[in-house]
MARZABA-256898 format. One record per residue (C-alpha): residue in one letter; z, x, y. Coordinates in Angstrom, 2 decimals. Each point is the difference from the previous one (the first is absolute). Layout:
# residues N
+------+---------+---------+---------+
: code :       z :       x :       y :
+------+---------+---------+---------+
:    A :       Z :       X :       Y :
...
+------+---------+---------+---------+
***
This chain:
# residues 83
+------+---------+---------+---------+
: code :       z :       x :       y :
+------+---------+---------+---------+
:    X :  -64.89 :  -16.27 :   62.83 :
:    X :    0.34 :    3.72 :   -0.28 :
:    X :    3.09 :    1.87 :    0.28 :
:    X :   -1.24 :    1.52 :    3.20 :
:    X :   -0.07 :   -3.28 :    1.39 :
:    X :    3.02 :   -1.32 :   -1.22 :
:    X :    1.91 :    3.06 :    1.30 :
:    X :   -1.29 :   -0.53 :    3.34 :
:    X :    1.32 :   -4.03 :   -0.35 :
:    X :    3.06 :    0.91 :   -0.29 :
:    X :    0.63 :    2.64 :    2.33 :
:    X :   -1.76 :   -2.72 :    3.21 :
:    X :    2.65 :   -2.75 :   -1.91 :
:    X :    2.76 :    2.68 :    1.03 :
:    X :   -0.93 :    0.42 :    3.43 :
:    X :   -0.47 :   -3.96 :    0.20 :
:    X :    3.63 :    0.01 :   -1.45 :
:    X :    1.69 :    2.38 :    2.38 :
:    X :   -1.42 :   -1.61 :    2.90 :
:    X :    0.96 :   -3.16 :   -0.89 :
:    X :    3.15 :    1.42 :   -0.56 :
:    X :    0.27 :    1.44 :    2.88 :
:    X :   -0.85 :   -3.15 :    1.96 :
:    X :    2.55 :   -1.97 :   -1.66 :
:    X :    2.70 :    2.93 :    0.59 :
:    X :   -0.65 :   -0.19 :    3.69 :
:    X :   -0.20 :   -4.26 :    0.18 :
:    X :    3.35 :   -0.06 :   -2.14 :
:    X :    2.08 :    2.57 :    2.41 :
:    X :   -1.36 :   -1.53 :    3.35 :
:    X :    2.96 :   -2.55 :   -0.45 :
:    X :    2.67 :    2.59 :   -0.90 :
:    X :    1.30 :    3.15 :    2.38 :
:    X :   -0.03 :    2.72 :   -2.90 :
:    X :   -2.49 :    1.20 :   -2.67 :
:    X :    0.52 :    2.54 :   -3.09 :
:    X :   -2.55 :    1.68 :   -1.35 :
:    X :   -0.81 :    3.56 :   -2.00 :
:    X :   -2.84 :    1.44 :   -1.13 :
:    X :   -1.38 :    2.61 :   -2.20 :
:    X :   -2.53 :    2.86 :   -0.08 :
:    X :   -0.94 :    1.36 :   -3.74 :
:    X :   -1.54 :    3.73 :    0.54 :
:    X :   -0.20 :    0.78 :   -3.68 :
:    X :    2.89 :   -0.51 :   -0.99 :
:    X :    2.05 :    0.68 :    2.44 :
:    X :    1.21 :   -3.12 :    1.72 :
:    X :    0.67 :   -0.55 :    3.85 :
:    X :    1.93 :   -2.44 :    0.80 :
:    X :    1.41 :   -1.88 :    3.13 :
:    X :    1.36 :   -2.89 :    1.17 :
:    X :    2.46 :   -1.68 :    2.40 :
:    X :    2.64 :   -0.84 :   -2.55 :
:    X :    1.78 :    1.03 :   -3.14 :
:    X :   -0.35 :   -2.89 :   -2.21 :
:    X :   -3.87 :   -0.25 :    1.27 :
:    X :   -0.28 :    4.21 :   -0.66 :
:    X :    1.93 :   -0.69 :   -3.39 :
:    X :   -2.81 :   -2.45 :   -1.10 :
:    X :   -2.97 :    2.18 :    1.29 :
:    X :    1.53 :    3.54 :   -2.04 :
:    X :    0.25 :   -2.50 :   -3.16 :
:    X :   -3.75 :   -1.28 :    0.19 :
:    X :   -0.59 :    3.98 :    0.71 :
:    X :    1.73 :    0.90 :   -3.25 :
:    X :   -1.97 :   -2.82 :   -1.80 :
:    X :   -3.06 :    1.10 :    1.39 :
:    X :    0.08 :    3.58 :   -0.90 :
:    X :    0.99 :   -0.92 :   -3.54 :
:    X :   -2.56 :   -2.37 :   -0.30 :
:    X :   -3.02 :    2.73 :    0.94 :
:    X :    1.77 :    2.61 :   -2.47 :
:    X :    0.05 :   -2.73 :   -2.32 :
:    X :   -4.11 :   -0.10 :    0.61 :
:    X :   -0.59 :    3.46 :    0.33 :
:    X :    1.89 :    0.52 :   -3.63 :
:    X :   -1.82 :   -3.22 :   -1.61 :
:    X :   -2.86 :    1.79 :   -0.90 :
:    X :    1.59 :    3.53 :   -1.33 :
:    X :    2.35 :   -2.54 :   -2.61 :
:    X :   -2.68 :   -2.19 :   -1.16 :
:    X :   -2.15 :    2.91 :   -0.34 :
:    X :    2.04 :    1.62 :   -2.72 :
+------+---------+---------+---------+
***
């Protein structure tokens, strides 16, 4: 299996996984009257983010943070192991 390939594996297996997430999101709050939720938009790195509650906002900005250090940390990889 080429890396092509496997690439391509994983990015169907996160659709798969968001749908199915989504599906169990919506069966799960059919029984309740309120949902949270928050989401994010990475434009570089600059993060957008929005949601319908603090603590749910709160949790999105950390991933954000996490996110953007973990591309720096992959953009960087290659100019430390270089040296």
């Amino acid at each position: 299996m080429s890396i092509a390939n496997l690439g391509f594996l994983l990015i169907i297996f996160g659709f798969a996984l968001a749908f199915v997430a989504m599906i169990m999101l919506l069966v799960r709050s059919r029984g309740s009257g309120s949902t949270r939720g928050a989401g994010l938009i990475l434009i570089g790195p600059i993060p957008i983010v929005f949601g319908t509650d603090r603590q749910s906002v709160k949790l999105v900005m950390i991933l954000a943070i996490v996110l953007i250090l973990l591309a720096l940390a992959f953009i960087l990889l290659p100019y430390l192991l270089g040296r």
